[in-house]
N, C-alpha and C positions, 0 to 999 in steps of 0.2 A: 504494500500500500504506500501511495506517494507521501512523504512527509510534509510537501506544501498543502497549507490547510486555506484556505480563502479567510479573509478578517474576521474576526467574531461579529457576528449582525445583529440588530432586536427583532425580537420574535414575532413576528403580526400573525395571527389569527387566520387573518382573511388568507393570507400567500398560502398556509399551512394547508388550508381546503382546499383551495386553487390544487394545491400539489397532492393532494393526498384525499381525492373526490368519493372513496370507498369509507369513509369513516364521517361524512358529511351527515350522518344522522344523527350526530351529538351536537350540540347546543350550545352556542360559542357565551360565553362569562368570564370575564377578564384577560387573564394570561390564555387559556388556552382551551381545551374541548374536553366539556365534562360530558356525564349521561345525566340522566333523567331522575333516575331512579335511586342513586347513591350521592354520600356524599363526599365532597371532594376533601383530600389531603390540606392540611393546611400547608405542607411541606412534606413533602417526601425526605427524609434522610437517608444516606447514601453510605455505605463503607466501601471501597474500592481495594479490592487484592491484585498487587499489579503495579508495579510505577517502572515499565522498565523503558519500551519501545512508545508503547502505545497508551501506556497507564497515564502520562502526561497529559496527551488530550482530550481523555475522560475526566479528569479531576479540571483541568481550566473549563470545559462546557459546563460541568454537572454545577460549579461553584460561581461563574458568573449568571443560568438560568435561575429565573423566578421559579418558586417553587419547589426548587430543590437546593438541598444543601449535602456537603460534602464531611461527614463528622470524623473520618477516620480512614487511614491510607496503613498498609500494612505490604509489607516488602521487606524478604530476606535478606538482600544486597546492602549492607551499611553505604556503599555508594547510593545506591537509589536512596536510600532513606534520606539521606544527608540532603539530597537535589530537591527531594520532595517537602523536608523542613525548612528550606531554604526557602521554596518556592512560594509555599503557603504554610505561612510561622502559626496559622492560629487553626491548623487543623492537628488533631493528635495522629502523631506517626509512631508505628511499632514493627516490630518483627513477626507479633504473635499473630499469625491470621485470624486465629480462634477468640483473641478480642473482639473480633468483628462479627463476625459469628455469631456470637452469643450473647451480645448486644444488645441491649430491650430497647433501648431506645435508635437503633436502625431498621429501616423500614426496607431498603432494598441492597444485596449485594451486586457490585460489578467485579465480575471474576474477569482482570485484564494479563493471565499466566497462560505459562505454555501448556498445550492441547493434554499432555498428559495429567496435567492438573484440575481439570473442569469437570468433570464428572464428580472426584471427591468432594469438591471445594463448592459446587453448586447443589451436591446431593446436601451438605451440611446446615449449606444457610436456608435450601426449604424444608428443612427439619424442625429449624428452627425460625420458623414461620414469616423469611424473608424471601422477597420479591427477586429475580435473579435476570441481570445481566451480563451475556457470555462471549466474550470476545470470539469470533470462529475460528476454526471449524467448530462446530457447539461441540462434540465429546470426541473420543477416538476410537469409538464403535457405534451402531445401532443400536448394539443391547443396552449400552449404557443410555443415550438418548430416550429410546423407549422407557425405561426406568424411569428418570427425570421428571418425564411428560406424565405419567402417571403419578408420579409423588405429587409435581405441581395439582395436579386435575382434584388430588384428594383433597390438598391445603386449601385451594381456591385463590391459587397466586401465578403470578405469571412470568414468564421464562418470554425473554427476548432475545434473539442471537441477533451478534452486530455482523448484520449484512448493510457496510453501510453504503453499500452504490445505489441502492432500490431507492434510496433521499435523494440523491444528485437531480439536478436539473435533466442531466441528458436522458437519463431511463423514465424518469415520469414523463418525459417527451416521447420517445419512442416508444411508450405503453399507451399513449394517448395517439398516437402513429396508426400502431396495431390497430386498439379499439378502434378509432376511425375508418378502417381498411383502407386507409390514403397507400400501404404499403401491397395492399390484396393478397391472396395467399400467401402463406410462409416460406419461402425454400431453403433457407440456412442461417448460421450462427454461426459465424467464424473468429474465432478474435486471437490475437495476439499477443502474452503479457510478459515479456522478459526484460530482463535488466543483469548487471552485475553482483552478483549477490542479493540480499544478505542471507547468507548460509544460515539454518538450522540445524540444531546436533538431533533433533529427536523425531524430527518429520521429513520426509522427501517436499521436491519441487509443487508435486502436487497437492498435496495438504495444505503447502503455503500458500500457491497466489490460486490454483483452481478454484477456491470456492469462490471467490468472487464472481468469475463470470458464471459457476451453477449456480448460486443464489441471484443471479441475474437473468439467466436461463428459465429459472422456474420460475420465475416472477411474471415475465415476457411470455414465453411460449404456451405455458398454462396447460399444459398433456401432461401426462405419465408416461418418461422413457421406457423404451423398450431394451433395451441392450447395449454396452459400450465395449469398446476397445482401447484399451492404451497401452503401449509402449514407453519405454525411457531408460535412460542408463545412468551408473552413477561412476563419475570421472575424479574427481578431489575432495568428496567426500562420501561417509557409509551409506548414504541414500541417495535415490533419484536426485541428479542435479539438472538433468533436458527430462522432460516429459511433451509427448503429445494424446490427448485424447480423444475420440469419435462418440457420441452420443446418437443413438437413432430414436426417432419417437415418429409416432404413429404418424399416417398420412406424406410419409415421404418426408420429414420435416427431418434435417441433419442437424451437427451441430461438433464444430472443433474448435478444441484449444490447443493451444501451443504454448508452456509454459518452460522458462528456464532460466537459473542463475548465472548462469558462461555467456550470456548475450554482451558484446560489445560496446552497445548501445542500448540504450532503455527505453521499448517501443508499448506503448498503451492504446492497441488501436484496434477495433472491430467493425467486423462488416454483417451489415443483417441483410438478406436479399428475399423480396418479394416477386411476384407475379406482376404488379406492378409497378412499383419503385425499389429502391434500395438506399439503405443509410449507411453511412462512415462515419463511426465515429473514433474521433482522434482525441484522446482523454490529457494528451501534454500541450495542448496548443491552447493558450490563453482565448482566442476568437474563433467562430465557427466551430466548436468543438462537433458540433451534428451537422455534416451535409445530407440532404437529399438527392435522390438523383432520379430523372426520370428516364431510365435506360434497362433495356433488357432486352426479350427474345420474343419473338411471337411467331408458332410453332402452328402450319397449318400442315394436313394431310390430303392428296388429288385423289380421288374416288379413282380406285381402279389401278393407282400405282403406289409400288413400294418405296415409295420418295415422301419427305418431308420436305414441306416449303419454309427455310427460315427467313423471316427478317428483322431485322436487328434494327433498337428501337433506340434512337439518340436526343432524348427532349434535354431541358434545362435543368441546374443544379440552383437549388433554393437554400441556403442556413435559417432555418424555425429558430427564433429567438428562444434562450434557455434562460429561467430562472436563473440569478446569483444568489445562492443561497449555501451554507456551511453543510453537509450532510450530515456529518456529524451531529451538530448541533440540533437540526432539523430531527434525526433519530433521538436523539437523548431525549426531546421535548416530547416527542412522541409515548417514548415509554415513561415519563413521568405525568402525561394526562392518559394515559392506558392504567396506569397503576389507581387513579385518582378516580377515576370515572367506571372501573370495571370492564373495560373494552377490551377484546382481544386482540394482541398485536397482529398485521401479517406475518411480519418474519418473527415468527414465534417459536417452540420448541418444533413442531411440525416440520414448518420450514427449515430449521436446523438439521431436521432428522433426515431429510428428503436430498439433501445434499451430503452428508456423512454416509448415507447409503449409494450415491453417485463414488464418493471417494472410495468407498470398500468394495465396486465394484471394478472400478481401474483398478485398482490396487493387485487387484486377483487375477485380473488381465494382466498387467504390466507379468508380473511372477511366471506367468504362462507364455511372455514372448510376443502377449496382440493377440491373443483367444479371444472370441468373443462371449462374455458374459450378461446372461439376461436377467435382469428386473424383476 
């Protein structure tokens, strides 16, 4: 994930709906989107496990948003801790995660540690009847995911994995794309996510940057895949460092990633192609990050002969204006009027699940050489 984050922005209401049109049955009062029928948080408190990569800019959103506060940061690295009492002198910092934990007075954990830590660390804090935010990939199995999702369903709390591109401007574009049929049928998903580093000791290439585009995937495409293939090797360290994946899903609908740390250059760019138009999106270029294109193939057949007539279709390239808005940001506010209100998130433990079952199914592929494994 890029470390340029866009400014911190104030939160309006109105943009939030604009952007996030499936949750427009709640009922806008003050800061943010309550329900009807509960009442809202006066504040959500927050404990945060994590200060290393990514633990930084959960605790600057969660402690500049209205309605939420940040009581408590916990990190085994005396580095981290140091950066994080530095950071923010008037939040308590510890080593012990299980202050966090056990905590009466925190209302939700963000578990911001590496994948082999989320399952124990998220099963604990809804034991003990807090609300859970899970950096991705949510666990490092299905069976543990499954687990979660039912512990949450029992407590009557809820589990959000930070899938945080689904908030970006460009994807609520190209899901309002979709929905429109401006794009008409589906024919692929192709993207690209490599760069130099940064190595992981406890997960391959794909556990790191894949889930982005399937939790971007399933967001968009809205099927149930059928079957994936991937490949990848591991060159300078014990895991996958180049990975490539195939996803197929019903109705002819494809889908590849291309994920790897030995890339030269650091490219964030996909192609979605429709029946009639296609989109490019370039995720590092400050302008036009989403072009349109009005180009393709129009495939006809002559009664009587084994020929296809193509022509090939060259219209204009349009950039749909994109929200400026923090994704981040945009998600945190999210799951802290979901926590408030009772509302189920989308990228919820579900969602979390549904991609952890994508990664265990490459996984088993990749081991088999590009076997194809089905859903």
């Amino acid at each position: 994930m890029s470390t340029a984050l866009p400014p911190v922005f104030r939160f309006e209401p109105e943009l939030y709906l604009q952007n996030f049109p499936e949750i427009s049955l709640f009922s806008k009062s003050g800061f943010g989107i309550i329900g009807s029928s509960q009442e809202r948080y006066d504040s959500v408190n927050f404990g945060v496990i994590g200060y290393g990569y990514w633990g930084p800019n959960i605790v600057r959103n969660l402690t500049t948003l209205e309605g939420s506060e940040v009581l408590a940061i916990a990190d085994l690295s005396p580095n981290a801790r140091k950066r994080a009492q530095k950071a923010h002198p008037g939040i308590k910092v510890t080593a012990d995660a299980g202050e966090l934990l056990t905590s009466t007075a925190i209302d939700a954990i963000a578990v911001i540690s590496p994948v082999w830590t989320h399952y124990e660390l998220a099963k604990a804090a809804l034991e003990n009847g807090k609300h859970v935010f899970v950096e991705k990939p949510f666990t490092s199995s299905a069976a543990q995911g499954e687990e979660l999702i039912e512990l949450a369903a029992k407590k009557n709390l809820k589990i959000m994995v930070d899938h945080t591109f689904l908030f970006t401007g460009a994807v609520q574009k190209i899901s309002q794309l979709l929905d429109e049929g401006t794009l008409g049928k589906l024919y692929y998903y192709d993207s690209m996510r490599v760069n130099l580093g940064l190595f992981q000791h406890d997960i391959n290439v794909l556990w790191d940057l894949a889930p982005h585009d399937l939790s971007i995937m399933d967001y968009l495409i809205k099927s149930t895949p059928e079957a994936i293939v991937a490949t990848g090797q591991n060159h300078v360290s014990p895991h996958e460092d180049v990975a490539f994946m195939t996803v197929y899903f019903p109705e002819k609908v494809i889908a590849h990633i291309n994920v790897n740390w030995l890339s030269p250059v650091k490219v964030r760019m996909t192609l979605i192609g429709g029946e009639k138009k296609m989109v490019v999106w370039n995720d590092l270029v400050a302008d036009e990050k989403l072009r349109v294109y009005d180009r393709g193939v129009n495939v006809t057949s002559q009664d009587g002969v084994y020929e296809l007539l193509v022509n090939y279709r060259s219209g204009d390239m349009w950039a749909p204006h994109i929200a400026q808005i923090e994704a981040l940001r945009q998600e945190l506010s999210y799951f802290v009027d979901c926590i408030s209100s009772g509302h189920e998130p989308f990228n919820n433990g579900q969602a979390g699940l549904r991609v952890v079952k994508m990664l265990e199914a490459a996984t088993e592929s990749m081991s088999k050489r590009g076997s194809l494994v089905y859903l």
